[in-house]
N, C-alpha and C positions, 0 to 999 in steps of 0.2 A: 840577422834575422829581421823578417818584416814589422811594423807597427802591427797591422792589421794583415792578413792573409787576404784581403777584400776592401777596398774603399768605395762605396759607390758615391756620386755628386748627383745630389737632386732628391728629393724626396716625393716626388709624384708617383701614381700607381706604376711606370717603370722601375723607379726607382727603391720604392719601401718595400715592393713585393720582393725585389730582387736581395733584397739586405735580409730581408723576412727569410729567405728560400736559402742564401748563403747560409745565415747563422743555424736554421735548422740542420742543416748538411752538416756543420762540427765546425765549420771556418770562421776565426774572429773576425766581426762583420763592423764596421764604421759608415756611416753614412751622413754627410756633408750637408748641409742646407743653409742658404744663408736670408729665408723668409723670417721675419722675426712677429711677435704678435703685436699687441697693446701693450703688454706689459715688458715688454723687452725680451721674451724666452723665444726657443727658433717653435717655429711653425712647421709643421710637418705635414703632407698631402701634396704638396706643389700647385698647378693652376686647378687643375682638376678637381678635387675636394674644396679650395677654396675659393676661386673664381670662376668657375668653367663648370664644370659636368655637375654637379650636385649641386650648387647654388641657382643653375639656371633649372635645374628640374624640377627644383622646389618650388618657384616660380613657377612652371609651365600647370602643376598641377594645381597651384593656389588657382592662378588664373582659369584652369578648365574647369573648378568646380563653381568659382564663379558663375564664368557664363552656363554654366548648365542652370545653377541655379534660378538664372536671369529669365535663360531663353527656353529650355529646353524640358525641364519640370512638370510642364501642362500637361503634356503628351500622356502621361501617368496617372494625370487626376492629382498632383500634388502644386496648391498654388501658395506661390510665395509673395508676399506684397509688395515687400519692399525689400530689393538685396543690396548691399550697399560693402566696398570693396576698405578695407581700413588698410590701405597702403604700408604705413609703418609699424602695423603686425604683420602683414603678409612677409615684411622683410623682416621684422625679431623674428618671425617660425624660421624664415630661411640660416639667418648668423647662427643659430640653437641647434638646428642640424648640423649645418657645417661645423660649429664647436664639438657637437660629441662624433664626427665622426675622425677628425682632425687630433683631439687628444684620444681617441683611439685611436689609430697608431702609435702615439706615444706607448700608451699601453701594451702593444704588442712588442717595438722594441723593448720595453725591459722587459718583458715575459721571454723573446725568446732573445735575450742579450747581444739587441743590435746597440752600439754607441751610436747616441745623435751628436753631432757635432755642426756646433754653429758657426755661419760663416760663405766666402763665396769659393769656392773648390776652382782649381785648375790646374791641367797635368802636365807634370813638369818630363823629361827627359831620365826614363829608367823608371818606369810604372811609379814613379813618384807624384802627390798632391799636395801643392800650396794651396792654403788656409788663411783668408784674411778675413778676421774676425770686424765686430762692426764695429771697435774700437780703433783700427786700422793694424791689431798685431797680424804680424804671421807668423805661418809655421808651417813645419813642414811631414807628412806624413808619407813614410817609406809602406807601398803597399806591394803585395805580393803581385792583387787583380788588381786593376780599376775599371768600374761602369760607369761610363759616362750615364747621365739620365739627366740631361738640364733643362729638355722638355722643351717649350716654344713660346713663341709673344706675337699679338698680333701684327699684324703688316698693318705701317703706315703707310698716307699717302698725300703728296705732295699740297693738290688741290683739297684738301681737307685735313688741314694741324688739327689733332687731338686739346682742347684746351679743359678738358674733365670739367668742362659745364653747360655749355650750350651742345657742343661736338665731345663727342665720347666714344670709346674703344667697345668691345662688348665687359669687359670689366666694369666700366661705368655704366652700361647699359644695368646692373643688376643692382643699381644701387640709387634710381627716380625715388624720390619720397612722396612725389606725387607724379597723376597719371599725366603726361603731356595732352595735350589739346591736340595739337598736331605734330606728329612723328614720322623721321626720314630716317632711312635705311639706303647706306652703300651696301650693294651686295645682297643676292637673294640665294644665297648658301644654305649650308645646315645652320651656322651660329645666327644668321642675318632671320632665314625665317623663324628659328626658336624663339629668339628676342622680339621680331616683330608681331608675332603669336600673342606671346604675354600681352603687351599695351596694347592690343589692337581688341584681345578679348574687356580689358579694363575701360576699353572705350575711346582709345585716340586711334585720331583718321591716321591711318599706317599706308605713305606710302615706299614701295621701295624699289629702288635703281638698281638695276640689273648692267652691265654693260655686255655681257656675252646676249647672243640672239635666243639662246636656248634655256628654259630653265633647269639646272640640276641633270648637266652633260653628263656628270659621270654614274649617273642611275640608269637603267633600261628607259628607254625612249617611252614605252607604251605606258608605263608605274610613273613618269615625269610629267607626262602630258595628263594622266589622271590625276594628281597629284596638284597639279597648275589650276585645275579645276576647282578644285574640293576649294584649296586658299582662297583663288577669290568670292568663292561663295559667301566664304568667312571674313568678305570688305579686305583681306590684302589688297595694297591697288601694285602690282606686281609690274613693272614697265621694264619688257627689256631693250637689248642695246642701247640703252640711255648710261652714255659715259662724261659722268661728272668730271668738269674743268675748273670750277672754281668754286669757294664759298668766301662767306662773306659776315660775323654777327655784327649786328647792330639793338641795340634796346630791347636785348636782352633775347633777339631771334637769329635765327642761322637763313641766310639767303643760298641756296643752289644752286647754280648753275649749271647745266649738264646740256648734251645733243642728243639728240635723236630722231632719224627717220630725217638726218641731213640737216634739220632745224636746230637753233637755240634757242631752250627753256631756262623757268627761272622759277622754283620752289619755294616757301618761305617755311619753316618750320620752328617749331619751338625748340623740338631736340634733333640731333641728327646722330646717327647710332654708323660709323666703320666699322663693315665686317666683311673686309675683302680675302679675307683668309689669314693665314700664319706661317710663320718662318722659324725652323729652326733655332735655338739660342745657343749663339757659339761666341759672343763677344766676349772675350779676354776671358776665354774656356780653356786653349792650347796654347802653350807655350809653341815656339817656334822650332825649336829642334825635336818636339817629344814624339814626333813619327806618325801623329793622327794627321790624316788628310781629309779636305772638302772633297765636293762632287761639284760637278758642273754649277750645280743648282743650291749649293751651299749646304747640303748635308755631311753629315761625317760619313765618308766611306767605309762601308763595313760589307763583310764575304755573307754566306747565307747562315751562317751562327752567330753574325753580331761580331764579327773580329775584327780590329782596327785593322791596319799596316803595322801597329806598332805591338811589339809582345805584350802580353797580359793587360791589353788595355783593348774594352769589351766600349760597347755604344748601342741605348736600348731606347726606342720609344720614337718620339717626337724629331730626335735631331737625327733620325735615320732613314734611309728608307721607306717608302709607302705610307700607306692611308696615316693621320694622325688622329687616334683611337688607342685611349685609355688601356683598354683589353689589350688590343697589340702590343704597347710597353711591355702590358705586364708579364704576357707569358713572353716575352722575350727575354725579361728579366731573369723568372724561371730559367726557361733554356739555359741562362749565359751559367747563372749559379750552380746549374745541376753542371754543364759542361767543365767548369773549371773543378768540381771537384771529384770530375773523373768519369759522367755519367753521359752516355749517347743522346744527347736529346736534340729535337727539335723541334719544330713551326710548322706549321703545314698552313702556307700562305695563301690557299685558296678555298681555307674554310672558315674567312674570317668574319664574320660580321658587320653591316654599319649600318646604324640609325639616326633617323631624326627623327625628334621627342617633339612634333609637332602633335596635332591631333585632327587628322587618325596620323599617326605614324607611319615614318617611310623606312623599310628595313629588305635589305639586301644581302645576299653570297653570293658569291662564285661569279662567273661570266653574265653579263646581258647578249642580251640579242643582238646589237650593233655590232658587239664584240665577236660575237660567232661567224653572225657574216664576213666580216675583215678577216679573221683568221681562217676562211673557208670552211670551216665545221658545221656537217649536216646535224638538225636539228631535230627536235619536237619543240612544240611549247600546249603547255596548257594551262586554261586562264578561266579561274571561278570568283564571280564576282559575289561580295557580302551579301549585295539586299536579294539574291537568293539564301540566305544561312537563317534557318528560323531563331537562332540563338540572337545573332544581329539585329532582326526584327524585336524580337522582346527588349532590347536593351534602345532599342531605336537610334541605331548608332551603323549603320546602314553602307556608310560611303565608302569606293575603294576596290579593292582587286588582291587577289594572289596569284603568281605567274609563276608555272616550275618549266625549265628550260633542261631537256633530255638530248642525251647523243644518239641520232638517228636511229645509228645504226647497234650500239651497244645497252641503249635504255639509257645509261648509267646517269644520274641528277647532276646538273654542269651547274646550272643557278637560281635562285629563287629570288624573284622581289614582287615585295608588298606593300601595296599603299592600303591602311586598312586599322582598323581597333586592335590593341594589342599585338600590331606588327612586330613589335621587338621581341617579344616571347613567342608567336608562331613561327617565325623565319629563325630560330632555336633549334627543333626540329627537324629543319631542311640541314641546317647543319652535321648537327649528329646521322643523320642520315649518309650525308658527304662527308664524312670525317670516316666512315664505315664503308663506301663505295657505294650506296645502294642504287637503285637503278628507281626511274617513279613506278613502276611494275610494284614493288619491294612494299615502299609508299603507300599503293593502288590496296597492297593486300593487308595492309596493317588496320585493326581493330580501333575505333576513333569514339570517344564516347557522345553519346550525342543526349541532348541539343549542348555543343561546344564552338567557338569559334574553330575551332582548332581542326573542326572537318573542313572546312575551306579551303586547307592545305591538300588534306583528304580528296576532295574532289578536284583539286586542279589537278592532281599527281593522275588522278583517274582518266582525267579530259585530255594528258599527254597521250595516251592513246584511243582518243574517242569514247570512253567508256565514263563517261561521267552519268551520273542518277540524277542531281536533282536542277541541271539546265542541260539543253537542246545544243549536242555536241557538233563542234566545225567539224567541215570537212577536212579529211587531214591532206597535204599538199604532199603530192609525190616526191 
């Protein structure tokens, strides 16, 4: 008989939901993590709760009320004199969130009797997990399942060592005590502009190093290019194809070196923030006979429910497959837990969401435009911009676009992206809508209460077929 009917490794939103959704189902659930705190007990959330998504959002909104306060206040008749940013409160509000949301979960394992167990998980040969605790014991747990959930770290890179003080990862990006003077950014990504958002609203010159030509390739071209706009409005100095070759600190600064446009340049900055993306974490995760295999590209290979190669060993989140997005983990997690205890379930991988918590917010589903042409799919697109929206106007928050992407010939809503106030909650919407099949017809005829952002949606759905009220509709393209 098994220790556990379920071990999962990892406690990030893949991972706690999935221990979460096990142990409700009736199966003894165990759940591995070898983060430890302050005080020596295991920490629970994985990157996400404690480094990553909720640490930096806290940040993003310290920082936007900031500068509203700074800049933006007048427009209202409300003047502020003097606003002044107290860095290490901004960062106690953030550690205080992350604590209560972090021992809740704790919480919720004992409520719904997951075991946490501390330590570094790795699956051994016959749905089996070695446990090495931080003392260096092990042990070994016989499981019925195992979910992999180890989640991800960022890529380093060669021309810039990580030294968590001059040059820093985006984990150290979240943890300045003070605002830098001057701030360099590898990478003008989702993490690279989140991070450079914050200290650039705080007041350092933010520039950042792009080496692709394009920015933010994998979003619709037309929501990228608006998008490029809006940030440098906002002093990003955004340079692409500039591919950093070396760095260099000296007294106490980081020197640049990068090309571009066939020249070499030479940057000097106070901080230099790595955010060229992230890799999978799979170092000394598999054991060598347990039957899990990589992918070309260093993920664990899994079928379309998250199934290794190897029996009752499941793989959710970050070291899998596709976009790496908290959500995605998590109902994957879901999935694997409801599957293994007998229940049809699945993903439906093209209604997923992704945003950047920039401001205004970039938030996407389903297919772009680039993508429809490559795959030959006749279209529609309809596109209503904010500073038509009277509700936008009152909040004066104005910048940006909604784009709904229809199948020519069947209506039926293929994708939506937003660059715009509240993108991450209207591009919601678009979802449930594509989660239901709906067509922008469907959309076009739904009841929207106004004055809401959320008619913006409203009228682009209306503008996929010319029929937009309150701008001057395209013509539509045969």
């Amino acid at each position: 008989m098994s220790d556990y009917d379920v071990v999962v490794i990892g406690s990030g939103p893949g991972g706690y939901v999935a221990a979460i959704k096990a142990a409700q189902l009736g199966l003894s659930t165990a759940c591995v993590e070898e983060w430890l705190d302050d005080d020596g007990k295991v920490r629970l959330g994985g990157t996400c709760l404690n480094v990553g998504c909720i640490p930096s959002k806290a940040l993003l909104d310290s920082s936007q009320k900031f500068v509203e306060a700074k800049e933006h206040l007048g427009v209202h008749g409300i003047t502020v004199k003097s606003a002044e940013m107290d860095v290490p409160a901004m960062l106690a509000r953030k550690n205080k969130i992350v604590d209560q949301l972090t021992g809740g979960i704790s919480g919720l394992f004992k409520h719904n009797g997951v075991t946490p167990i501390q330590g570094r998980g790795k699956v051994l040969a016959g749905a089996k997990v070695e446990v090495t605790d931080r003392e260096g014991k092990v042990s070994i747990l016989d499981a019925g399942n195992v979910i992999i959930a180890a989640g991800s770290v960022p890529i380093a890179i060669g021309p810039a060592p990580i030294d968590n003080d001059c040059i820093v990862d985006s984990t150290g990006a979240l943890e300045f005590t003070e605002v830098p003077t001057r701030l360099g950014v590898i990478g003008a990504g989702v993490i690279g502009l989140e991070l450079g958002s914050v200290w650039a609203r705080l007041g350092a010159e933010v520039v950042m190093l792009e080496a692709l030509d394009e920015l933010l390739p994998m979003m619709d071209s037309q929501v990228a290019k608006e998008a490029g706009k809006i940030f440098r409005k906002q002093n990003l100095d955004i340079r692409l194809g500039a591919r950093v070759t070396g760095t260099e600190v000296k007294d106490g600064k980081v020197s640049v070196t990068f090309t571009a446009g066939g020249e070499e340049h030479v940057e000097v900055f106070d901080k230099l923030i790595v955010s060229v993306g992230r890799r999978p974490r799979t170092e000394d995760l598999l054991a060598t006979d347990c039957g899990v295999t990589l992918d070309e590209r260093g993920f664990i290979y899994v079928n379309d429910y998250c199934a290794t190669e190897a029996p009752h060993v499941y793989a959710v989140g970050d070291v899998v497959r596709g976009l790496m997005l908290a959500h995605k983990g998590s109902e994957e997690g879901v999935m694997v837990a409801e599957r293994i205890a007998g229940k049809p379930a699945q993903v439906n991988y093209d209604c997923i969401p992704s945003v950047i918590y920039t401001h205004p917010e970039v938030a996407a589903v389903g297919k772009t435009e680039q993508q429809l042409k490559s795959d030959g799919i006749s279209y529609k697109a309809g596109v209503f911009p904010f500073a038509a929206s009277g509700r936008a106007m009152a909040a004066n928050d104005t910048d940006g676009i909604v784009k709904i992407l229809a199948d020519k010939e069947t209506d039926r809503v293929l994708g939506c992206h937003i660059v715009g106030p509240s993108a991450a909650d209207l591009v919601q919407q678009v979802v449930i809508a594509m989660e239901f099949g709906a067509s922008s017809e469907d959309l076009a005829l739904t009841v929207f209460a106004h004055p809401t952002l959320s008619e913006t949606v409203h009228e682009a759905a209306l503008a996929v077929n010319g029929h937009a009220i309150h701008i001057a509709n395209r013509k539509q393209r045969k």
